[in-house]
N, C-alpha and C positions, 0 to 999 in steps of 0.2 A: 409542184404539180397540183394543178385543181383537182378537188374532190369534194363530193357531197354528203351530209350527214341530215336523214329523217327522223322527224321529232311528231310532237302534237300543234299545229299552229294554236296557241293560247292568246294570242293578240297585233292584230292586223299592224299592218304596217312593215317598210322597208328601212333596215339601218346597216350603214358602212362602218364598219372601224376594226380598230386591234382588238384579240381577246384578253382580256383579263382574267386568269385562272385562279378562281377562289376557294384554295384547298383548307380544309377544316379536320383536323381528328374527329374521332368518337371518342365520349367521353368513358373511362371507367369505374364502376360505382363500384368501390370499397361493401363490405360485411362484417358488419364485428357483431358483438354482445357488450354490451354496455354495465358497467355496477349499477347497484341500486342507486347509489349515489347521485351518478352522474346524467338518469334519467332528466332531470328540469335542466340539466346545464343545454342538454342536448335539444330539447325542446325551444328555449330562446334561442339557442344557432339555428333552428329553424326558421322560428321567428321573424330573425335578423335577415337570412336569405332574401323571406319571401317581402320585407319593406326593400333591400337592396336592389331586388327585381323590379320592385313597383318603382322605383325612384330611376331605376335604367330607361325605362321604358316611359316615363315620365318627359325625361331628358330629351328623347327621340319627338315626342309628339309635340313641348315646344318650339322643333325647328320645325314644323309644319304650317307652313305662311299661312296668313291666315284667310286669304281669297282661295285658299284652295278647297276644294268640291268635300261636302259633308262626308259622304262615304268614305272617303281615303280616313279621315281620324278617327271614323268610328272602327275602324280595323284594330288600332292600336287603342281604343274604351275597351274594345270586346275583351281583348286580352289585361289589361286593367281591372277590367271586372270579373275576370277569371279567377287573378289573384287575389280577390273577394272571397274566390268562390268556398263553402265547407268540404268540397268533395276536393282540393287543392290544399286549403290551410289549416282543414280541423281533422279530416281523415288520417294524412301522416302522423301526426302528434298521437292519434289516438293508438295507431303501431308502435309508434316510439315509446310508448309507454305500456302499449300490454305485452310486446315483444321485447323489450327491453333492445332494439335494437337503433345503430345509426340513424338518423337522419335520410342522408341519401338512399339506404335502402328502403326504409320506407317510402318514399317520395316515389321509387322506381314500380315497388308492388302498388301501390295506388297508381301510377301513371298506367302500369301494362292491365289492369281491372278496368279503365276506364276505354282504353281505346279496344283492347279486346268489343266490349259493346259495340262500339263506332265499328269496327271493322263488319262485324253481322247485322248491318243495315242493310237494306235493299238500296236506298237515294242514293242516288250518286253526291247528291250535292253535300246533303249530311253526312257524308261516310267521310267525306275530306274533310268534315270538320274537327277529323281527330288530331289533323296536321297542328292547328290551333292547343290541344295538348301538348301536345310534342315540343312546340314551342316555347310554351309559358315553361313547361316543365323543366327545360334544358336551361331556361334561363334563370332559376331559380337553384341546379345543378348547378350550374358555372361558379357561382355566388357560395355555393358550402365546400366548392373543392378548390374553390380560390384559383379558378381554372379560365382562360381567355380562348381556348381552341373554336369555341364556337362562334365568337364575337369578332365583328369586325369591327377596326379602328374607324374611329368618329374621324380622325384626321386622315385618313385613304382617300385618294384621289380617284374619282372613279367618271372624272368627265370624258365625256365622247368614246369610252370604252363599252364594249362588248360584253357585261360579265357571264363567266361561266360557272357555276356552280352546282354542288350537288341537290341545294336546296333554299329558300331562301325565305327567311320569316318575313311578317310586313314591316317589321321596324327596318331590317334591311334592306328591303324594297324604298318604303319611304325616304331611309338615308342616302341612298343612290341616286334617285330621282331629284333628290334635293340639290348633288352634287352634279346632274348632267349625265347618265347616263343614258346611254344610246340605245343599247337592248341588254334583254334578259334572255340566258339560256341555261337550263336545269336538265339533271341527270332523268331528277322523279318529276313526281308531279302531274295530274289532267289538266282539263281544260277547266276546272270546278274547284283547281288548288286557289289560295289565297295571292299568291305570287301570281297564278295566270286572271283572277279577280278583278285584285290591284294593278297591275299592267294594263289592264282592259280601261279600268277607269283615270288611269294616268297616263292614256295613249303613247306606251311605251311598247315598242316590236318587241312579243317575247314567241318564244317554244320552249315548250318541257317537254318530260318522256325521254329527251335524249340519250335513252342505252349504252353505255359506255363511251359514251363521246371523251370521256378523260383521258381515253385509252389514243386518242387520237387528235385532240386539243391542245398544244401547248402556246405560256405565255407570249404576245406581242402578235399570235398569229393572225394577219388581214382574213376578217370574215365580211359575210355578206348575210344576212338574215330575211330571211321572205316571213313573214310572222301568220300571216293568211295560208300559206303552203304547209308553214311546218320545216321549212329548208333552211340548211345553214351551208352555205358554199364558205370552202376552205380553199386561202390563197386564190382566189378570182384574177382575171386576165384581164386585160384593159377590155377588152370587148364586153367584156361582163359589168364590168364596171360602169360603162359607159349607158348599158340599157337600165343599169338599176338606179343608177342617179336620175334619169330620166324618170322613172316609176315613182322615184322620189318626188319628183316634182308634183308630179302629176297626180300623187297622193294626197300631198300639202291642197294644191288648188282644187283640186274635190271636195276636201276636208272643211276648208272657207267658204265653198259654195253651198257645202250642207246647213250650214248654219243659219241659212239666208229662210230654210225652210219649215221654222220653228211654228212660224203662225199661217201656214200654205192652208188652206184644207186638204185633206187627204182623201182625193178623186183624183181617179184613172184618165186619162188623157179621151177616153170615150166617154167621160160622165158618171161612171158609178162611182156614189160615194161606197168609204172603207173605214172601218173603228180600228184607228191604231191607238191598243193602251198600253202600259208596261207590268211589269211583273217586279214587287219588291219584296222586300223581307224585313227589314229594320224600317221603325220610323222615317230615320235619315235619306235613307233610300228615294223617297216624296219628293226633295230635293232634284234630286236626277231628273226624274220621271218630269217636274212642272220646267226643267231648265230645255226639255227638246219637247215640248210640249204636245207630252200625251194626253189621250182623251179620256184620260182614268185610268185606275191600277184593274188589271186583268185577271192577274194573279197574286195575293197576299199571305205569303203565309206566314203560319203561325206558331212553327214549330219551336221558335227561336225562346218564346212563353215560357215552354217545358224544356229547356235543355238547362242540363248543367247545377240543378237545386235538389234538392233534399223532397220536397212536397210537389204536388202541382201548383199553379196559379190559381187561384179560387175566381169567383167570377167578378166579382168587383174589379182586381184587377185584371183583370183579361178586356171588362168592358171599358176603363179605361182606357187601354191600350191600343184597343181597337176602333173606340171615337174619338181620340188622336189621330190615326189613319184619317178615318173619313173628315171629320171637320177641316183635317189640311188640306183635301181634294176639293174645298170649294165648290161644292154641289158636283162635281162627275164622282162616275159611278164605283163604286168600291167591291172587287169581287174578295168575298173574305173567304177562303180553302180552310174546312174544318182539319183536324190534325189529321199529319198524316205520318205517324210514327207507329213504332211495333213493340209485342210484349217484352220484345230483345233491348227495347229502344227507353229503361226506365230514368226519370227525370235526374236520378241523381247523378247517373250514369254507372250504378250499379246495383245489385239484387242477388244477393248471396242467396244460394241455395237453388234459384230460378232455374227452372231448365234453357237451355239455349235451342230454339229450332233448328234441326239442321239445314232447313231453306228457309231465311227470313222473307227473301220475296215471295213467296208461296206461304206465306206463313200466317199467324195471326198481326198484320199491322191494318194503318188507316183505319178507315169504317169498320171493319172485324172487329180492330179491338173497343175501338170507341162502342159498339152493341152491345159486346161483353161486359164492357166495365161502364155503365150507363151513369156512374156517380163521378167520371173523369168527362164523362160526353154531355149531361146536361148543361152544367156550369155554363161549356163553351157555347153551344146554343143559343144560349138564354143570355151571355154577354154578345152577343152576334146579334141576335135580334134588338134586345136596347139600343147598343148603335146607330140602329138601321132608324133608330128615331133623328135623329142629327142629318143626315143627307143619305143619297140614292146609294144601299147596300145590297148585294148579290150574295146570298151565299150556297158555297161550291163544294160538292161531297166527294170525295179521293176515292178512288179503287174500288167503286162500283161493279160488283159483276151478276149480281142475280136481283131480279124484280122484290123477292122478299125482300132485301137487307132497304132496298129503297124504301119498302111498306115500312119498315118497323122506324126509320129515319123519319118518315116523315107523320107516323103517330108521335113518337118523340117531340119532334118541333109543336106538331099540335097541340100536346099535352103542354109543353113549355110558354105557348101561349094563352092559355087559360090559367097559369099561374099568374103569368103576369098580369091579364086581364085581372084577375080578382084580388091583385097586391096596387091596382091602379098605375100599373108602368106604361108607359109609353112604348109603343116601338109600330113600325110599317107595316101594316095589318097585312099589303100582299107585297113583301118582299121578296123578290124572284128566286127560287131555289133549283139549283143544276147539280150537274153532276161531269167529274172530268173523266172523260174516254180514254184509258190507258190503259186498259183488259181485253183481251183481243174478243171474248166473250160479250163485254158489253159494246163494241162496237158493232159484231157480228145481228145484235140486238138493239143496235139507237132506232129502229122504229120506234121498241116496243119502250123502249125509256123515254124517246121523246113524246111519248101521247101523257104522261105523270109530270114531265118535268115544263121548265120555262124555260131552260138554255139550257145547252152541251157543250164542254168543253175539251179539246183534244190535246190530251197531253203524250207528245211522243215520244221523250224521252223514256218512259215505262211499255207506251203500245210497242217501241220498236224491241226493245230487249225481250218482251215478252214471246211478242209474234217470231221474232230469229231466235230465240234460247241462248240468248249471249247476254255478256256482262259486258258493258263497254270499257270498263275502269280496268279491266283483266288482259294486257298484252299479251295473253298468248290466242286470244279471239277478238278482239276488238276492230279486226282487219272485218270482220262479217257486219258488222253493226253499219247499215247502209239504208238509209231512210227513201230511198228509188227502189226498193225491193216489191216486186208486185203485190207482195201479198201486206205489204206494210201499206203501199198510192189507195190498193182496193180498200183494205178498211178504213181509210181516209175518208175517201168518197164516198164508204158507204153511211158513214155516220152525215157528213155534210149534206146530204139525200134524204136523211131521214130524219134532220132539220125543216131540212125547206118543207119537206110533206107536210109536214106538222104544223109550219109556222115560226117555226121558235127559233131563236138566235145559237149560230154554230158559232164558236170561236176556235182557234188554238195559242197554246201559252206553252207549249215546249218550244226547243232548241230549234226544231225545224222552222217554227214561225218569225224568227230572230234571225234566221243563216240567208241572206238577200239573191242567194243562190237558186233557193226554191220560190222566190214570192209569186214569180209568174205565173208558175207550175200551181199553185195553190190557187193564186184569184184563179186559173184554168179549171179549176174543180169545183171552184162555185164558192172559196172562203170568204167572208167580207168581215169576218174580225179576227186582228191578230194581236195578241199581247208579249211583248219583247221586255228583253233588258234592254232597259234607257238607253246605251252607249250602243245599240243595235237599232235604235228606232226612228232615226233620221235616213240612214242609208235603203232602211229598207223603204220608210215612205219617199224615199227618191224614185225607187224603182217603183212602186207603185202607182206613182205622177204620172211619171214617163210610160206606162204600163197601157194597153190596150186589152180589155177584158176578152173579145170575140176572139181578135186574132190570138191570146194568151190558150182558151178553149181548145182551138183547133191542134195548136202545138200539143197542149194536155192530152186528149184523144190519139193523139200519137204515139205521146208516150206511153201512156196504158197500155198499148195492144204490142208495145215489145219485149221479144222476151231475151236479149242479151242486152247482161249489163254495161257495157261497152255502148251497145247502141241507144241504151237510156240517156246516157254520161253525155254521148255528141248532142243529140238531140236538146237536153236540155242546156247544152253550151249556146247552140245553134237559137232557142228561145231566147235566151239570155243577151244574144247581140241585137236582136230586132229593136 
């Protein structure tokens, strides 16, 4: 009997085949007390693990061919360099020896200290960077309890299979993809997990979230995957079958077609041009962004800097790192996003004694803290602005919500340049400085921010959670988190209004500027800059091409003035076929 199972669509595309069910135990970690003795014995079996893990994971990263896309290997550095990391290799040792205790239990109390942090983030995106613990951690478990429950065999066959699992690190993403697999589908997991990431940039059909799907998944069973839906049909009819292979096709020839539009300009089939740039995080990332060719990075961030050490970044290196970015942009424009991390949020990824807010997104993070702590916020500044000596740098201030924090932001920046001035630095005397719209406050207010600033930029992954009081990562509300919500379209429009009054360039660089769903519905509001993830930003300047600004308008004005969501939903379906 056919039946259906809802998930999160994590990466577009349609795939046919049998399920493969990847059951894994949970590991469990032993407690002892150790003699004095045998403290150093137990320190090099630590030792030992954590080279065992670096050389597992070694092993994975040379079968990755080597035309394959920058980004998939830096998945498996990051976690490489993790195993670098002091907050990984030297923190356990330093239990192991003041507590005289095992190995794995230390490893365990530093693993649940570090993601604890990660957990009390606001970012969706960084909050799932604790899966990236989780991983290196358990691989490095496996390795002192001499234990394989977690690891898949290098010789598993996993072509033209469906796999099912409960979760799945990148070196097993990697490994599967190596081997031909067909699609991914996970128990846990967002659309921000590393496995829904790397799917995306491996255009592999996946969905996560799938809620007990074990409970109704078994081996060899014929599925059907919609990775755009989120759907996984179980035991399919030929009639099903018949339209999805079709979809198939017709995905593929889409897919070939888009490529053709690398060097298109990005103008609306009525003449207006549009700034498609992309949105990165790792150097690597540049890569991406110059292979569908954008017209510059949108969005930069830089949190990647401060995660995971001991100290912050000082500025040397920060300016390094950041005139890397620009010099590989080849003169387009580089928007650099100052930090946007919280008190909760400390580099090492921990801080004994610190209090925890009990609402991080309300809390002290972004711009808050960087004012607070002006000796973590100049550095970044002032290696921001050096850069901006090398080619065209924007730089973008996170979680703006009151006219003061902007004052005291941009005496800072001032102050910062008259140091440099009188140390004879170099750097872009009017480097354009913005601010991203993500506080339902300061959109309610982009007049009065756009008469201070040079650009606005609308970030909706924060405006929407903010404006509905939902967490999106949180299943038991995540069903509310709907970017067609009146009151999310009106501060939309009111900030892109309170652009144009002014003069100054509107962009957006969340989720919504990325989803090809909305592109209409936005040039319909007046957007003419969007910044996407790379693997998002040929389909949407497809629809952009194809796109008619007036008649986009008129649909837009429609949609504003309804007030059932249902009727929003047709409507913009109805835009969508034009």
């Amino acid at each position: 009997m056919t039946f259906s199972l809802h998930g999160i669509g994590a990466s577009k595309g349609i795939a046919i085949g049998k399920a493969h069910v990847v059951t894994r135990g949970s590991l469990e970690v032993p407690e002892y007390t150790l003699e004095k003795s045998a403290v150093e014995k137990e320190v090099r079996r630590f030792r030992k693990a954590i080279a065992g893990a670096r050389s597992d994971l070694g092993a994975i990263k040379n079968q990755i061919p080597p035309d394959t896309a920058i980004d998939i290997a830096a998945f498996i550095d990051t976690h490489l360099l993790m195993l670098d990391d002091p907050a990984i290799t030297k923190a356990p040792i330093k239990l192991i020896r003041e507590e005289k205790r095992n190995a794995e239990w230390a490893l365990k109390v530093q693993r649940d200290a570090l993601v604890s942090v990660f957990d009390a983030m606001d970012d969706t995106y960084l909050r799932t960077r604790k899966d990236d613990i989780d991983h290196v951690v358990n691989s490095v478990q496996m390795r002192l309890l001499h234990s394989d429950k977690l690891m898949l065999r290098a010789d598993a066959s996993f072509a033209g299979k469906i796999v099912f699992a409960d979760d799945l690190t990148p070196a097993d993403t990697v490994l599967m993809q190596h081997q031909g697999v067909a699609a991914l589908v996970t128990e846990f997991g967002g659309p921000n997990s590393h496995t829904a990431i790397l799917a995306r940039s491996l255009r592999i059909p996946a969905v996560v979230g799938l809620h007990n799907a074990g409970s109704f998944l078994r081996e060899n069973d014929p599925l059907i995957i919609d990775g755009r839906q989120g759907v996984v049909l179980v035991d399919p009819d030929e009639q099903m079958m018949r339209h999805y292979k079709k979809l198939q096709r017709e995905i593929e020839r889409i897919h070939v077609a888009r490529r053709k539009l690398r060097y298109a300009p990005t103008v609306t089939s009525d003449g207006e041009a549009i700034v498609l740039q992309a949105n990165v995080e790792l150097p690597a990332d540049l890569d991406a962004a110059v292979q569908v060719g954008a017209q510059g990075i949108g969005l930069y961030r830089t949190e990647y800097l401060f995660m995971n050490r001991e100290q912050p970044p000082d500025e040397e290196e920060q300016y390094q790192a950041y005139a890397e970015v620009v010099r590989a942009g080849e003169g387009a424009p580089v928007t650099i996003r100052t930090l946007d991390l919280g008190a909760d949020k400390q580099v090492d990824g921990s801080r004994p004694g610190a209090p925890l807010t009990s609402n991080p997104a309300l809390g002290l993070r972004a711009v808050r803290l960087c004012l607070k702590e002006p000796g973590l916020f100049r550095p970044q500044l002032r290696a921001i602005l050096r850069a901006s000596a090398h080619s065209p740098v924007r730089m973008m201030i996170p979680m703006l919500s009151t006219i003061s924090e902007l004052e005291q932001v941009l005496e800072l920046v001032a102050s910062c340049r008259r140091e440099l001035d009188e140390e004879g630095q170099l750097y872009d005397e009017v480097m354009p400085i913005g601010a991203m719209i993500e506080v339902p406050a300061a959109a309610i207010c982009a007049d009065i921010f756009a008469r201070e600033l040079d650009f606005l930029s609308i970030g909706t992954n924060d405006l929407i959670q903010y404006t509905l009081a939902i967490d999106r990562v949180d299943d038991e509300v995540n069903y509310l988190y709907d970017p067609l919500h009146p009151a999310v379209l009106r501060l939309i429009q009111m900030t892109i209004r309170a652009g144009r009054k002014m003069g100054i360039p509107v962009a957006m660089c969340g989720e919504m500027a990325g989803d090809a769903r909305y592109t209409r519905l936005l040039l319909g509001m007046g957007l003419k800059e969007f910044s996407v993830h790379p693997n998002a930003l040929l389909e949407v300047k497809q629809v952009i091409i194809e796109s008619r600004v007036e008649e986009s308008r008129k649909f837009t004005q429609r949609v504003m003035r309804v007030i059932k969501s249902t009727t929003r939903t047709a409507l913009l379906e109805e835009m969508n076929r034009l």
